[in-house]
N, CA, C and O of each residue as an XYZ file, in Angstrom:
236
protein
N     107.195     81.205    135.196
C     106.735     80.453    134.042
C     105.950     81.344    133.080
O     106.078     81.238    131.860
N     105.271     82.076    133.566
C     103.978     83.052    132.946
C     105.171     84.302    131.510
O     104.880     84.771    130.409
N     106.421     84.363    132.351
C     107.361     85.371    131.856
C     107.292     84.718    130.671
O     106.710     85.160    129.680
N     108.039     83.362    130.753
C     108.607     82.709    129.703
C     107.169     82.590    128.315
O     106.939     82.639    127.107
N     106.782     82.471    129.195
C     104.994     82.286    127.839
C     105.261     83.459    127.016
O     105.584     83.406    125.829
N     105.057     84.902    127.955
C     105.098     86.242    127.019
C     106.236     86.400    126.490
O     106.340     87.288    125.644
N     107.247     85.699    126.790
C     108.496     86.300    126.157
C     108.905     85.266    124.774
O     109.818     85.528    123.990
N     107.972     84.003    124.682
C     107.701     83.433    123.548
C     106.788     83.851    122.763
O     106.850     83.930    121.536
N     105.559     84.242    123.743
C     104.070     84.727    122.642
C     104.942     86.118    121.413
O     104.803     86.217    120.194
N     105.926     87.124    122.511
C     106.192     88.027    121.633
C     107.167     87.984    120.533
O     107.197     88.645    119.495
N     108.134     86.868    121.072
C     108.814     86.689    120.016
C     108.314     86.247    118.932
O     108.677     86.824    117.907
N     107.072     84.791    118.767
C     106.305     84.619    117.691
C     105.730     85.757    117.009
O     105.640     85.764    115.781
N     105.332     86.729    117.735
C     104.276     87.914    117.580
C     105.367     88.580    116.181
O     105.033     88.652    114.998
N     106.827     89.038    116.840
C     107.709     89.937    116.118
C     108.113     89.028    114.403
O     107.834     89.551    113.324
N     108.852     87.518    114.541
C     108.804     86.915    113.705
C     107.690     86.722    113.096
O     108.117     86.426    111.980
N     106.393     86.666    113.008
C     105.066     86.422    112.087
C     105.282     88.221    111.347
O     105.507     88.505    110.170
N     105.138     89.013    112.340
C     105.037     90.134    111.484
C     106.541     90.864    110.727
O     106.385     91.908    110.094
N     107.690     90.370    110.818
C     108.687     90.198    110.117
C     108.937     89.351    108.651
O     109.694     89.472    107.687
N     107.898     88.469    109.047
C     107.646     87.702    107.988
C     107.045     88.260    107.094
O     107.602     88.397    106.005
N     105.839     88.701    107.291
C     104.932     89.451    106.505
C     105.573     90.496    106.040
O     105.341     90.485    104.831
N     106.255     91.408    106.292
C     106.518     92.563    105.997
C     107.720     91.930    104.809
O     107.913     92.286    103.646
N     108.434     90.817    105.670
C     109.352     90.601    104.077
C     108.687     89.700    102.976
O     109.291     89.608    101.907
N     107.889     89.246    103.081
C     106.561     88.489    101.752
C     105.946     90.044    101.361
O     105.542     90.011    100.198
N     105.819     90.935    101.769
C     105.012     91.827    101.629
C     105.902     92.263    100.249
O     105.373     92.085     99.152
N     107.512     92.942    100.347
C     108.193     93.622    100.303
C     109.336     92.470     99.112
O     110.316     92.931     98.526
N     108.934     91.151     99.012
C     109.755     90.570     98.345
C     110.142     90.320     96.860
O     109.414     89.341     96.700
N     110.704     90.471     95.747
C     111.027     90.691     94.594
C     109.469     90.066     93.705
O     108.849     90.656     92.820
N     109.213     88.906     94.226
C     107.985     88.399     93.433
C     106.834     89.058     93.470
O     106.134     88.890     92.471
N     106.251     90.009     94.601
C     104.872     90.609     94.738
C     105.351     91.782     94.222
O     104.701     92.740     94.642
N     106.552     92.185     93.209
C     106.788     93.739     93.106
C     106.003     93.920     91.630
O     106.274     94.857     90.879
N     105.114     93.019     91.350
C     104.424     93.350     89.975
C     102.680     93.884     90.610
O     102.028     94.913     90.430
N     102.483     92.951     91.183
C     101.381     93.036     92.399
C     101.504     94.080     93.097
O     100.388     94.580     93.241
N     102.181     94.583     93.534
C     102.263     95.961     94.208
C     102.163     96.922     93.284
O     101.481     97.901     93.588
N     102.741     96.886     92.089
C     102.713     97.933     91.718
C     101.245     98.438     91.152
O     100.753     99.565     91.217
N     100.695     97.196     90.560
C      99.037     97.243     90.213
C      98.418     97.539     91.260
O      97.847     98.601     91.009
N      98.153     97.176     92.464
C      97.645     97.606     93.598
C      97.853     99.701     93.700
O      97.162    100.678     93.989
N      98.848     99.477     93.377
C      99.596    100.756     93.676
C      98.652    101.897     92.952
O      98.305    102.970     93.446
N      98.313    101.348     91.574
C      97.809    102.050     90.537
C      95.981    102.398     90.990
O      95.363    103.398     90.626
N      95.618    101.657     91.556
C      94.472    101.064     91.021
C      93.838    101.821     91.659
O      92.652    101.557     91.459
N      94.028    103.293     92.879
C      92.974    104.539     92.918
C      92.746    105.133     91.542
O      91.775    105.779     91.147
N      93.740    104.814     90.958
C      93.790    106.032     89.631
C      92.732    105.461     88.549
O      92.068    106.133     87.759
N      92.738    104.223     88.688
C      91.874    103.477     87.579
C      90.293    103.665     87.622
O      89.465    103.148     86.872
N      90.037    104.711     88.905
C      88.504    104.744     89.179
C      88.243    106.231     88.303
O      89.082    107.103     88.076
N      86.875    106.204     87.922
C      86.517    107.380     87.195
C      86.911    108.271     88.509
O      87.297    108.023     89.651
N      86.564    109.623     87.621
C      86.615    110.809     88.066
C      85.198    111.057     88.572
O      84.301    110.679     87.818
N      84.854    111.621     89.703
C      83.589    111.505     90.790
C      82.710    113.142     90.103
O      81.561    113.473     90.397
N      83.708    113.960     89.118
C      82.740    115.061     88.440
C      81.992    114.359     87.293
O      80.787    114.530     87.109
N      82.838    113.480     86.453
C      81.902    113.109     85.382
C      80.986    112.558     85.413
O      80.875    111.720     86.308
N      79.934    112.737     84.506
C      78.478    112.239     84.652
C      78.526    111.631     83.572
O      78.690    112.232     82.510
N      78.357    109.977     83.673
C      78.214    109.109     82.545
C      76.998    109.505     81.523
O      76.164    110.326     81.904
N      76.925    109.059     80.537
C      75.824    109.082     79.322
C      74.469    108.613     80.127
O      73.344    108.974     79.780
N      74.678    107.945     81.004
C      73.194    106.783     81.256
C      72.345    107.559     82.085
O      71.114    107.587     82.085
N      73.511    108.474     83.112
C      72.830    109.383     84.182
C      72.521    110.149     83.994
O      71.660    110.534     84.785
N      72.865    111.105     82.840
C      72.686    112.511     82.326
C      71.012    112.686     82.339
O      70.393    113.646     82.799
N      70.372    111.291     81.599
C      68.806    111.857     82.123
C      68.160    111.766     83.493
O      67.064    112.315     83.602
N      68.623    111.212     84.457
C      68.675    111.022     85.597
C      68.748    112.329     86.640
O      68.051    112.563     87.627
N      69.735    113.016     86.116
C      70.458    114.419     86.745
C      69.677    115.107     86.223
O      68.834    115.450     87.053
N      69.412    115.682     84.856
C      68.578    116.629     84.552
C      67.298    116.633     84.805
O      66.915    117.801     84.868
N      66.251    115.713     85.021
C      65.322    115.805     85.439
C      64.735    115.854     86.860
O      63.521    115.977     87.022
């Protein structure tokens, strides 16, 4: 009996994450992905020193 449990728990296990991967991967989130995709690039650059800090740093 115990077999049959794991051999359902895993099949749910494989279908949930089959699922996901095709919601993940499906024509509608491909605008969403791609913004996601972008959005390290959208962070400043970690050399520049904003206007506000500059007196901050120099002193």
């Amino acid at each position: 009996m115990l077999a049959y449990l794991n051999a359902l728990a895993t099949v749910l296990a494989m279908l949930t994450f089959f699922g996901i991967v095709w919601w993940a991967f499906s024509k509608g989130r491909q605008d969403a992905n791609r913004e996601s995709a972008m959005l390290p690039f959208a962070l400043p650059d970690e050399g520049k020193i904003h206007p506000q800090h500059k007196e901050e740093a120099g002193s």
